[in-house]
N, C-alpha and C positions, 0 to 999 in steps of 0.2 A: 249834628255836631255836638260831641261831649269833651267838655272843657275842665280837668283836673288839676289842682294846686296840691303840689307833694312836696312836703316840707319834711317835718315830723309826723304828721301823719296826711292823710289824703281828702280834698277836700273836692267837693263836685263845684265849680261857679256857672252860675246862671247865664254870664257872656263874657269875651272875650275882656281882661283886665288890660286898664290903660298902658301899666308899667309890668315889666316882669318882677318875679319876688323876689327880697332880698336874700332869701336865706329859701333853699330846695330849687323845686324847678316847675316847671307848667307843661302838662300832656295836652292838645289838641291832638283830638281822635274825631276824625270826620268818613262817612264814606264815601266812595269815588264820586257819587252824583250831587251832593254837599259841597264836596270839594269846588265841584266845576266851577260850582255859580257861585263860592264865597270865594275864588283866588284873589279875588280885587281888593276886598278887605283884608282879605290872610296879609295879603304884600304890602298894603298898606298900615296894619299894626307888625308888621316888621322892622318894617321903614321906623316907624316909631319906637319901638324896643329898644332898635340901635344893633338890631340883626340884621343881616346881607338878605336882600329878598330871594327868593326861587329864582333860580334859574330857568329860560322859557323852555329849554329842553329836556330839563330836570320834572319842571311842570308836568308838561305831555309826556314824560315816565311814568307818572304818579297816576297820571290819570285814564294810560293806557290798558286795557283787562289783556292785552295777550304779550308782556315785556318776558322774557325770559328774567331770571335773579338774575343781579348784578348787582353791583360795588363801585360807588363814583364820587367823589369828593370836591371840596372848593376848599378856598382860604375858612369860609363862614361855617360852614355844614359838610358833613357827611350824607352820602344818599345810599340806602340801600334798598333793594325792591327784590321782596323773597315770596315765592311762590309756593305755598302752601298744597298738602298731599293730607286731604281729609275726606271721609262719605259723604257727599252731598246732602243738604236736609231731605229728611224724608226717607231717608235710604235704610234707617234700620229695619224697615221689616222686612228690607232683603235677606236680612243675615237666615240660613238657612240653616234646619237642622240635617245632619248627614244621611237619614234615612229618608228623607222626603226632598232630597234638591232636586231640580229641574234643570235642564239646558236653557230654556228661556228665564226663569231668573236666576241663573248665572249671567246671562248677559246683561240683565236690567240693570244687576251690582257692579258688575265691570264697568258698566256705563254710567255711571254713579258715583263720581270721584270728579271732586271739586279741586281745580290746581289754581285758582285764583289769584293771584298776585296782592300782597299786601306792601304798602309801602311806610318807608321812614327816612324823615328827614330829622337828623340829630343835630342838632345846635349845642352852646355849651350848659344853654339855663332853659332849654325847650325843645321839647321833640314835638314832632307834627307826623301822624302817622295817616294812611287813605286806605279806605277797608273798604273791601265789596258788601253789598246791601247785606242789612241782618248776619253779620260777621259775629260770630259766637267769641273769636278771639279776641273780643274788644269786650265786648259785654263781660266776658270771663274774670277778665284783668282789671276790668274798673270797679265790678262787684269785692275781686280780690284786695282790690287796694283799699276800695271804703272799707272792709272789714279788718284792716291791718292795724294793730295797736302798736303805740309810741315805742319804738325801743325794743322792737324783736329782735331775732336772731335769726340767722341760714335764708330758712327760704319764706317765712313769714318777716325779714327785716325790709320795711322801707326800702324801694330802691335809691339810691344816691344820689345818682346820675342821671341824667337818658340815655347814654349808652347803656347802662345798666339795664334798664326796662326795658332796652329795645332788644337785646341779649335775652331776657325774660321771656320776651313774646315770641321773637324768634325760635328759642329751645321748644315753648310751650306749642307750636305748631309744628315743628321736628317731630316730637313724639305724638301728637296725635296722629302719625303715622300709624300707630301701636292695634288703634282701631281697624284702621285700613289694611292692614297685614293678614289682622284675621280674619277681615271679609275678603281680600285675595286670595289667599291661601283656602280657604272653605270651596271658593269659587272654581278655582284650578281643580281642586280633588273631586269635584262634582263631574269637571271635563274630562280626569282620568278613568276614573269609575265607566264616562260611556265610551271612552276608547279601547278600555279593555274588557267592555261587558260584552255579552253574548249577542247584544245587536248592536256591535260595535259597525256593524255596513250604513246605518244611519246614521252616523256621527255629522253634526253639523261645521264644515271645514270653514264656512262663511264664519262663523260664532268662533274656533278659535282662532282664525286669522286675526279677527280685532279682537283677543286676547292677548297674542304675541304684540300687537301694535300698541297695547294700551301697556305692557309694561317694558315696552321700546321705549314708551313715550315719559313714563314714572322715570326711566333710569337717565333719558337725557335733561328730567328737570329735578332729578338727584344730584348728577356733576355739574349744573347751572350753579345748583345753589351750594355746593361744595366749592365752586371756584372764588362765590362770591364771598361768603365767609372765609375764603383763605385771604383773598385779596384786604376784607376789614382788617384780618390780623395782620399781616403785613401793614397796614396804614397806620395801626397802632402803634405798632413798633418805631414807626417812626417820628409819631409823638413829639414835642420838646419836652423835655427832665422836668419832673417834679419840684417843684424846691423842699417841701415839707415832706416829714414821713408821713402823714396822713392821705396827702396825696397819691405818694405810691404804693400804698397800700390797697388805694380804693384801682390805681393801675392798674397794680398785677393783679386784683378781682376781677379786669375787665377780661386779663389776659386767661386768666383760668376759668370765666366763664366762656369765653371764646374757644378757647380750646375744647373744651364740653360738647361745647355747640357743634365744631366739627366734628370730635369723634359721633355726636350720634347721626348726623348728616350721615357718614360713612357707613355703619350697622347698618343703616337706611336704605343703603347703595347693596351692598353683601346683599340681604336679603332680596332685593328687586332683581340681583342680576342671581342669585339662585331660585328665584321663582323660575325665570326666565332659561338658567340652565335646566330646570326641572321639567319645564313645558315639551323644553325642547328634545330631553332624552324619553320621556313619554312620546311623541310622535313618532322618536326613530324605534321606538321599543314598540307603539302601536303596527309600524311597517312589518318589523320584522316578526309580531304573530301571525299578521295577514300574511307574507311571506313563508312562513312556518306553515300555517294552516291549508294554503296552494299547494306544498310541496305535500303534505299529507293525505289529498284530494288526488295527485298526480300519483302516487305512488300506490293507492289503493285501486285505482284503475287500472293503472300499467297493471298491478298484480293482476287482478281480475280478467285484464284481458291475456294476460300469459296462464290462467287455469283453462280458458276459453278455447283458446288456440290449439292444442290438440284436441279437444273435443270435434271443433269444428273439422280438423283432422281426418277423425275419424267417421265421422257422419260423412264426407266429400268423399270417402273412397268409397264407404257403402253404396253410398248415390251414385257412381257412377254406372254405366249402362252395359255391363259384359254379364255374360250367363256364368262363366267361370270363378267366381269369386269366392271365394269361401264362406262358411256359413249362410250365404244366399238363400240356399235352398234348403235349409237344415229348418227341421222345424222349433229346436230351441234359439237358433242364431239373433233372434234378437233379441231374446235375453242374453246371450252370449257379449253380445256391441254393447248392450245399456250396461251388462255388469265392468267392461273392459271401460267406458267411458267413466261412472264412478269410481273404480278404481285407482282412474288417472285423476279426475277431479278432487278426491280426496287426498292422492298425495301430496297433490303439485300443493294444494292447500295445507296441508301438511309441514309442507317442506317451507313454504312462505310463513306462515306462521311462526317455526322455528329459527325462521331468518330475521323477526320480528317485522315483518313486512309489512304484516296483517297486524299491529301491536299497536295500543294508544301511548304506550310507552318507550324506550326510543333510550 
């Protein structure tokens, strides 16, 4: 558990403070296994603060790894639980270059996408957030904040609020989408390459099936947490008034960070469901060369067997058993048959070819 006092600037404390401060606010940043076993104290320097404790069902949100995002509130706190779209550690030396990818680490990468669930509970003088083990998004932000001098500006200023920071961290795991796109996107082009390469009859249908399922899965916990952040802003809105301009000021910051926040949620959304359109006109465009390339197969036979067919023709009449036949008994007649059967063989051939029958081109 890491315990941060943000005032004017950011300070790390050693254990939880008696009193909250008078002036900024206090991050407790714990992760979900921290959590469990400190809830007793958490609620009880609550109780003391003169904060509304957790809720028990808010609790078991916080502490559950598989909550879908959502948006939930009380009189005391707001609760948000956003599920995070980043490479699982260890994953970048999946990242492939285009000349050497594989179908097996394509799937090790697709399988490799950490959706983890992060939680916040926002009070007015304390937020309390529950990160999974080794949460880089916690480390990121507390590095970031010790490093923050008095009295910045934009995106190096002090956050204000804990709405604010939590809008921060929020956004900051939005976009580290940014990574996961390109190792999708890499991964997909590797799957198209063997649908429409020359040994595309090997293709592994097991391998994209849980490709199409893995960005089913990104796009239903895209409009999770699209719903959830429409819902925060909605709860904002309905807020009580300001009384100072200071106040509303740092409001409509929350509302224009909120809104940020959504539109990249949505970018997020576009690109999973055109990966997904993409997948999916690759398979129907994979069919139809397979389909192409039967009908190509079918038609070079049928030719072949319509050059044939007379041939055969004419061999069956020779072969049959009368003394009467012409050229029979002639002593050039079979050169006569062989030259009358090339003749036919090279027109009919001939004449397919000019009908592009015989053509790779079409």
């Amino acid at each position: 558990m890491r315990i941060f006092l943000i005032a004017d600037t950011c300070t790390e404390l050693d254990a939880l403070p008696d009193h909250l401060p008078e002036r900024g606010f206090l991050w407790v940043a714990s992760a979900r296994r921290e959590f469990e076993i400190g809830v007793p104290v958490l609620q009880s320097r609550l109780h003391q603060w003169g904060c509304g404790p957790l809720v028990d069902l808010h609790v078991s949100d916080l502490l559950s790894n598989q909550l879908p995002s959502h948006f939930d509130y009380t009189s005391w706190y707001d609760l948000m639980v956003f599920r995070r779209l980043a490479a699982a550690p260890g994953s970048s030396e999946l990242f492939l270059d285009e000349e050497h990818g594989t179908l097996a680490s394509a799937r090790r990468a697709l399988q490799a996408i950490d959706t983890s669930p992060v939680g916040f509970a926002v009070y007015d003088r304390l937020l309390m957030t529950v990160h999974p083990a080794d949460c880089q998004v916690r480390e990121h932000f507390a590095q970031r904040l010790l490093q923050m001098p008095a009295g910045g500006n934009g995106a190096s200023r002090i956050p204000p609020s804990p709405a604010d920071l939590m809008l921060r961290i929020v956004n900051h795991m939005v976009d580290s989408y940014l990574e996961l796109r390109r190792l999708l996107t890499r991964q997909l082009a590797t799957l198209q390459q063997e649908l429409f390469g020359p040994r595309s009859r090997s293709v592994d249908w097991q391998m994209l099936l849980e490709s199409r399922n893995t960005l089913h899965m990104l796009e239903d916990i895209c409009e999770d947490q699209r719903s959830a952040v429409q819902e925060w802003i909605d709860a904002l809105d309905e807020w009580p008034p300001e009384a100072d301009d200071h106040a509303r000021r740092e409001r409509e910051l929350l509302r224009v960070r909120s809104r940020d926040v959504l539109e990249h949620i949505e970018r997020v959304l576009g690109h999973v469901r055109r990966l997904e359109s993409s997948i999916e006109s690759a398979v129907q465009m994979h069919f139809s060369a397979v389909g192409q390339r039967t009908n190509d197969i079918m038609r070079t036979l049928t030719v072949l067997t319509a050059i044939f067919l007379p041939l055969n023709l004419v061999t069956g009449i020779f072969g049959m058993n009368f003394d009467a036949l012409p050229l029979i008994h002639a002593a050039d007649g079979f050169w006569a048959a062989l030259a009358l059967m090339l003749a036919l063989g090279i027109g009919l051939s001939a004449f397919f070819w000019r009908k592009r029958y015989l053509s790779s081109h079409h």
